[in-house]
C-alpha positions in Angstrom: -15.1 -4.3 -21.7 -14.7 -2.3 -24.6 -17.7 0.3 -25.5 -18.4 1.8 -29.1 -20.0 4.7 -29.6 -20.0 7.3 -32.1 -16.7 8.5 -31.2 -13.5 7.2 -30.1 -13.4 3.2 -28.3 -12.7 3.9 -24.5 -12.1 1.1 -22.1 -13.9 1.1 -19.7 -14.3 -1.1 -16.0 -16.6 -4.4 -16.0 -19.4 -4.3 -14.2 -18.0 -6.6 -11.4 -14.7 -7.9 -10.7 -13.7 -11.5 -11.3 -11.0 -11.4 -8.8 -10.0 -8.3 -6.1 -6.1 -9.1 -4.7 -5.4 -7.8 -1.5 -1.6 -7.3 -1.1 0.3 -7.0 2.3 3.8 -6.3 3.1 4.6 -10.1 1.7 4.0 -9.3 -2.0 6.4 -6.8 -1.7 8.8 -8.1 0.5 9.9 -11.0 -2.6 10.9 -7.6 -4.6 12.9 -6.5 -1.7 10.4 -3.9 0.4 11.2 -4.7 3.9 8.9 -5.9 6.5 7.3 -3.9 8.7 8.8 -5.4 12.0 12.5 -4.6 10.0 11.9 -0.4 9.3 12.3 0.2 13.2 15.6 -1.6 13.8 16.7 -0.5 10.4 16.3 3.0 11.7 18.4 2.7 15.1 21.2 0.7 14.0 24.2 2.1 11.5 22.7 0.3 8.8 22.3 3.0 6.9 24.7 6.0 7.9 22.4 9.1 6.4 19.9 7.9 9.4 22.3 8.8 12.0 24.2 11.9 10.0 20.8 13.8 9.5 18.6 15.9 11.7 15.6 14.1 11.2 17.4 10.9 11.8 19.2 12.3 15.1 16.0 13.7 16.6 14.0 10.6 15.9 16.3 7.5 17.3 17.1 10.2 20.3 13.5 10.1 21.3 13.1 6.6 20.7 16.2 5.8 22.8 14.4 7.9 25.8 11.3 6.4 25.8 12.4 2.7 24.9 14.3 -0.3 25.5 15.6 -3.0 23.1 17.8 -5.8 22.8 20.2 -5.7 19.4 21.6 -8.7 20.0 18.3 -10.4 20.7 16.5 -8.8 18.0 14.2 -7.6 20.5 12.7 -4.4 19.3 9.5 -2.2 20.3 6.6 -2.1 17.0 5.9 0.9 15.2 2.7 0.5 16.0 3.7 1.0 20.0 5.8 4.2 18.9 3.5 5.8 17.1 0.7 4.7 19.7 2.9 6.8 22.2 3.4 9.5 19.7 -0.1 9.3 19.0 -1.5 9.5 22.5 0.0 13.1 23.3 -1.2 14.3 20.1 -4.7 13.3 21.1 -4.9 14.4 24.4 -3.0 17.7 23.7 -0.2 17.0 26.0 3.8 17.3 26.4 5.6 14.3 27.4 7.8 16.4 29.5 10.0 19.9 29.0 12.1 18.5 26.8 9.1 17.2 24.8 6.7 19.5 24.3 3.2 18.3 22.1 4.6 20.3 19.2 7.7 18.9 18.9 5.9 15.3 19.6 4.1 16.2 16.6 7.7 17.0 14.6 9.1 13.6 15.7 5.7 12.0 13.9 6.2 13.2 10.8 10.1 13.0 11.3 9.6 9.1 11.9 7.4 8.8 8.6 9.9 10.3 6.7 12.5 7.6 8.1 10.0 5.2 6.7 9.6 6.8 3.8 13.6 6.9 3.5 13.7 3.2 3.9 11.3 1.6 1.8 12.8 4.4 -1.0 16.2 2.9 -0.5 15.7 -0.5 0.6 12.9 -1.6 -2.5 14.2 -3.2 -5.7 13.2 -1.2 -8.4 13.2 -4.0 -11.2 10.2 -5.7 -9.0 10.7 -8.7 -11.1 7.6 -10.8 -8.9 5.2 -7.7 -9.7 6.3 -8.0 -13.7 5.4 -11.8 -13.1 1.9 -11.2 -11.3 1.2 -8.8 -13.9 2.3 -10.8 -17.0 0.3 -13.5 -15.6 -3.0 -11.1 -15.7 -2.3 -10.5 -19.0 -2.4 -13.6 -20.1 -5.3 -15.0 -18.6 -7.7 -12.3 -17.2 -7.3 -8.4 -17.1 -10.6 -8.2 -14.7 -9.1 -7.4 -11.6 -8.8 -4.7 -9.1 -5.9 -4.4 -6.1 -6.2 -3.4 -3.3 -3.1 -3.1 -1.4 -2.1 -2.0 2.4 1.6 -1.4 0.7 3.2 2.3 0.6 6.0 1.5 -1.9 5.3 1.6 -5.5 6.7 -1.4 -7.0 3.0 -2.9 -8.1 2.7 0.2 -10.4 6.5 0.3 -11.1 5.7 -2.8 -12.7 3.0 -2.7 -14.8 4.5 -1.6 -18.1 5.0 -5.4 -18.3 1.1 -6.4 -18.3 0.9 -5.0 -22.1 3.0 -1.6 -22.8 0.5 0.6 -23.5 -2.5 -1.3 -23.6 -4.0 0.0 -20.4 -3.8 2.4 -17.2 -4.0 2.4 -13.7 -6.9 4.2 -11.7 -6.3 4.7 -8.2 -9.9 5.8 -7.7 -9.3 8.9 -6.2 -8.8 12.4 -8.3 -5.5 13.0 -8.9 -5.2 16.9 -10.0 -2.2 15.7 -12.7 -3.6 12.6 -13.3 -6.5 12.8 -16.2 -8.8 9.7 -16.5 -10.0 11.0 -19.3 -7.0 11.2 -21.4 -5.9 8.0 -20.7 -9.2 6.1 -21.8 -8.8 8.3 -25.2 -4.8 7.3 -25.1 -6.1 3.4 -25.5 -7.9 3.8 -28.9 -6.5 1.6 -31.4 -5.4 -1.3 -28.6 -7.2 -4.4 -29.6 -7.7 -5.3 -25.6 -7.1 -2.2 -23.6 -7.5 -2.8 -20.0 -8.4 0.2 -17.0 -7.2 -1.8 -13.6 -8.4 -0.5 -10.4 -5.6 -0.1 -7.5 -6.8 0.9 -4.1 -3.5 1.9 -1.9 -5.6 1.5 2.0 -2.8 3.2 3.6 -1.6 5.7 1.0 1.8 5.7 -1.3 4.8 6.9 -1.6 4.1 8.9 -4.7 1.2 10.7 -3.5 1.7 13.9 -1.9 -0.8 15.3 -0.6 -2.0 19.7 0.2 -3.9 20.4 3.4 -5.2 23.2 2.3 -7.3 22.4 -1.1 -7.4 18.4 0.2 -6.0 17.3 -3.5 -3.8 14.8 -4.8 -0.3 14.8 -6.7 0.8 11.9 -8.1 4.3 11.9 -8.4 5.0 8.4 -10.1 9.3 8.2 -10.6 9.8 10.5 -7.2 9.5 7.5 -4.1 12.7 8.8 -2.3 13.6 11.3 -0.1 16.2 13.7 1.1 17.3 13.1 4.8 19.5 16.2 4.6 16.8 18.4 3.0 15.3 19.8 6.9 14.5 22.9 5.0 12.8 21.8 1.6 10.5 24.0 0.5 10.6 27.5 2.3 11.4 28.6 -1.1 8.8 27.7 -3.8 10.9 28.3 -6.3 13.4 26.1 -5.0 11.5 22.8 -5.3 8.3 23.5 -7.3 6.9 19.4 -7.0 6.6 20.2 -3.5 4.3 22.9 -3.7 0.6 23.2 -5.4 0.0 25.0 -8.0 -3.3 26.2 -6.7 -2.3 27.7 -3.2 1.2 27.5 -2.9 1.1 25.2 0.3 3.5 22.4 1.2 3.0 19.0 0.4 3.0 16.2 2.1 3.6 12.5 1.8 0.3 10.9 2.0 0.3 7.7 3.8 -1.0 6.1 7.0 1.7 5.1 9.2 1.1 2.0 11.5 -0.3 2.5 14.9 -3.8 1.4 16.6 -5.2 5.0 16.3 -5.2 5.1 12.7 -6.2 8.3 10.9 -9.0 6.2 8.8 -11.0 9.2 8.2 -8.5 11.1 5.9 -10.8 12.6 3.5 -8.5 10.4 0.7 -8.0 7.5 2.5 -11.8 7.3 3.4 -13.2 7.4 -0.4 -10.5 4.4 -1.4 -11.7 2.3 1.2 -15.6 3.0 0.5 -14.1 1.9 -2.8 -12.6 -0.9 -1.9 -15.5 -2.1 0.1 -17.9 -1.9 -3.2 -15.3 -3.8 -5.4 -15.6 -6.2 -2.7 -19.4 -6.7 -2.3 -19.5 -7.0 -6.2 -16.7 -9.4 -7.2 -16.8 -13.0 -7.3 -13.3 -14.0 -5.7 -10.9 -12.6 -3.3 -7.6 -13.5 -3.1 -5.6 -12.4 -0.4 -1.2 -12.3 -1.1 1.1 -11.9 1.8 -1.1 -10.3 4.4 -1.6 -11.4 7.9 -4.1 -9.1 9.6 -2.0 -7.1 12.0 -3.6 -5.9 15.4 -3.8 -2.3 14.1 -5.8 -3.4 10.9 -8.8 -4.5 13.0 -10.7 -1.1 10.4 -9.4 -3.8 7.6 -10.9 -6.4 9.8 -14.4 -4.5 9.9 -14.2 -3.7 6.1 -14.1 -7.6 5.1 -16.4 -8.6 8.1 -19.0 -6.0 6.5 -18.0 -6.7 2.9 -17.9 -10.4 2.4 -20.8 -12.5 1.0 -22.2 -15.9 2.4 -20.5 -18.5 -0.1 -17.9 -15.5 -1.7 -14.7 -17.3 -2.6 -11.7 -16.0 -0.3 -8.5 -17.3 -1.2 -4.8 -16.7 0.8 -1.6 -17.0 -0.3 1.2 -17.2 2.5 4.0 -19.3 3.4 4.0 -17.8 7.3 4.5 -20.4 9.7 2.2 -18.2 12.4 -0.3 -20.6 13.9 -3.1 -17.6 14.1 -2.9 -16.8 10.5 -5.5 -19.1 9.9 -7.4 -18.3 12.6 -7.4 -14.8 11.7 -9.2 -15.6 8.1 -11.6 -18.1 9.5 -13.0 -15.3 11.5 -14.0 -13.5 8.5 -15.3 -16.4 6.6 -15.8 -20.7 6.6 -15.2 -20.2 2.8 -11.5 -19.9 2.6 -8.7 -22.0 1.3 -5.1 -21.5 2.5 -1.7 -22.0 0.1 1.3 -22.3 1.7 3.6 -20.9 -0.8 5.5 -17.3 -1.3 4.0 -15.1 -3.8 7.0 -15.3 -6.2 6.4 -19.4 -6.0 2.9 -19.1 -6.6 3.3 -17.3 -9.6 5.4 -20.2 -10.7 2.8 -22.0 -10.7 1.1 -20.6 -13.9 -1.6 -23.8 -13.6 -2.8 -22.7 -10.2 -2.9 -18.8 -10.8 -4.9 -19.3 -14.4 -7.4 -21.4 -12.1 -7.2 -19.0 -9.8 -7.9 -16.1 -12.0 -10.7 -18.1 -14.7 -12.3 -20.4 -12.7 -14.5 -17.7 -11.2 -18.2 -19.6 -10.1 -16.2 -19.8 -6.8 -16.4 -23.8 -6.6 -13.2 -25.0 -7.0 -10.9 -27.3 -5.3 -7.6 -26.3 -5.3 -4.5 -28.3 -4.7 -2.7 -26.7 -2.2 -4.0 -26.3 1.1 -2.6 -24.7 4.4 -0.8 -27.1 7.2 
């Protein structure tokens, strides 16, 4: 909607969403993100050598190693969620695994093993994202009243969005980013005949947010996703590497996201305002379309959120080719008002018939083709 005053035209958000997308790790996996259940095995094999050359990546799969077994050839590997569930244990109770692993260096191999994440969505995701630029292009051309929310750390949905209509509209995260001006980008879209503000909620954090503990602010970093294996000693100078420092205090940042495990750190003062978001874009919009997400047994707070947020008679959509026999079971527990497709993201956006009736028809009574077997 586009509001005239006096001054300059701003664009501004709807009042209500047509349709909220909820991404999992399936939307991203078409543009080459891996899968959750691949990051771990990616880590302990020889995949990729600067894992096993590194410190990090040493100290890490050595722990793992002593506290696990697996099968290689079987594919047989322990979750993230149990490691960090083990990880996460000692840190709550406040106690060492053993001499050789005291509680502080349990924390160390915690943040160690989300930088290994980190390193391997960096490295593994394809940075031309080409089913993002196809979701987006399709928004453009049938209905910019959207907002994302999305349980994905990698930034390929963002990466992508230059395709929806260069320059004719901005992304708001919904949280204050201290480089990241609102403000200047609604004044940036005067002149734009349709300039669009789209709303995306990251659940578990990004890649390109780093985060201080000290002030509690944001840095959006949006081209710097990777990270140096080697660099075990980045920033003890802050002259050295000045994006990894705030300007207002001088601490350390970190890499804000929410690494898989059943004691999730929900209440992250960050993490907590998207999801209050999230839930009111929810309760307000008239569809929900759900692309490549399964609920995991450590999402049961994602669980809550839709259980609380969902309407009588709201429209929930999924899209997933998964051949799990709970997935529907899993939706069907949230709502009777749900209709399955059985196809990949990247073919469902093929289908430029279904996703403009997905995205127009919006009184939440149709009766769509497809259907889940």
């Amino acid at each position: 909607m586009n509001v005239q005053t006096t001054g300059p035209k701003y664009t501004r958000h709807p009042t209500g969403r047509d349709v909220v997308f909820v991404f999992g790790a399936g939307a991203s996996y078409a543009d080459g993100a891996p899968l959750q259940a691949d990051i771990l095995p990616i880590i302990m094999s020889d995949e990729l050598s600067d894992i096993r050359k590194s410190k990090t990546g040493q100290t890490v799969t050595e722990f793992i190693a002593d506290n696990f077994s697996w099968d290689e050839q079987a594919q047989i590997y322990p979750t993230l969620e149990t490691v960090f569930g083990f990880l996460d244990y000692f840190i709550s109770q406040d106690e060492h695994l053993s001499a050789q692993y005291s509680n502080a260096r349990i924390r160390a191999i915690k943040e160690g093993l989300i930088k290994l994440i980190h390193y391997v969505i960096g490295v593994k995701s394809n940075e031309q994202g080409k089913t993002y630029r196809s979701f987006w292009e399709s928004i453009g051309r049938h209905n910019p009243n959207i907002a994302i929310l999305t349980l994905n750390y990698d930034t390929l949905l963002e990466d992508a969005f230059g395709s929806f209509h260069p320059g004719a509209g901005y992304i708001n995260y919904s949280i204050h980013l201290m480089n990241y001006d609102l403000t200047e980008k609604e004044q940036a879209m005067e002149g734009y005949l349709n300039p669009a503000a789209i709303k995306i909620m990251k659940g578990h954090g990004s890649l390109n947010w780093k985060y201080c503990h000290c002030c509690k602010q944001v840095l959006l970093t949006p081209r710097d996703t990777k990270i140096d294996l080697y660099d075990d000693h980045a920033g003890e100078d802050p002259g050295s590497s000045a994006k990894y420092y705030c300007p207002i205090d001088k601490s350390e940042f970190e890499t804000l996201i929410i690494p898989p495990s059943h004691i999730k750190k929900i209440s992250h003062p960050v993490i907590s305002q998207i999801l209050s978001e999230a839930m009111r874009e929810i309760r307000s919009c008239k569809k929900v379309v759900f692309v490549g997400y399964s609920f995991p047994d450590a999402d049961v707070h994602f669980k809550a959120l839709f259980k609380k947020s969902l309407s009588h008679g709201q429209q929930v959509i999924v899209v997933n080719n998964s051949k799990s026999k709970t997935l529907k079971y899993n939706y069907l527990a949230l709502t009777d008002n749900v209709q399955f497709i059985k196809l990949s993201f990247a073919d469902f956006l093929n289908s430029d018939s279904l996703v403009k009736e997905i995205l127009t028809s919006t009184d939440g009574s149709g009766n769509l083709a497809y259907r889940f077997r």
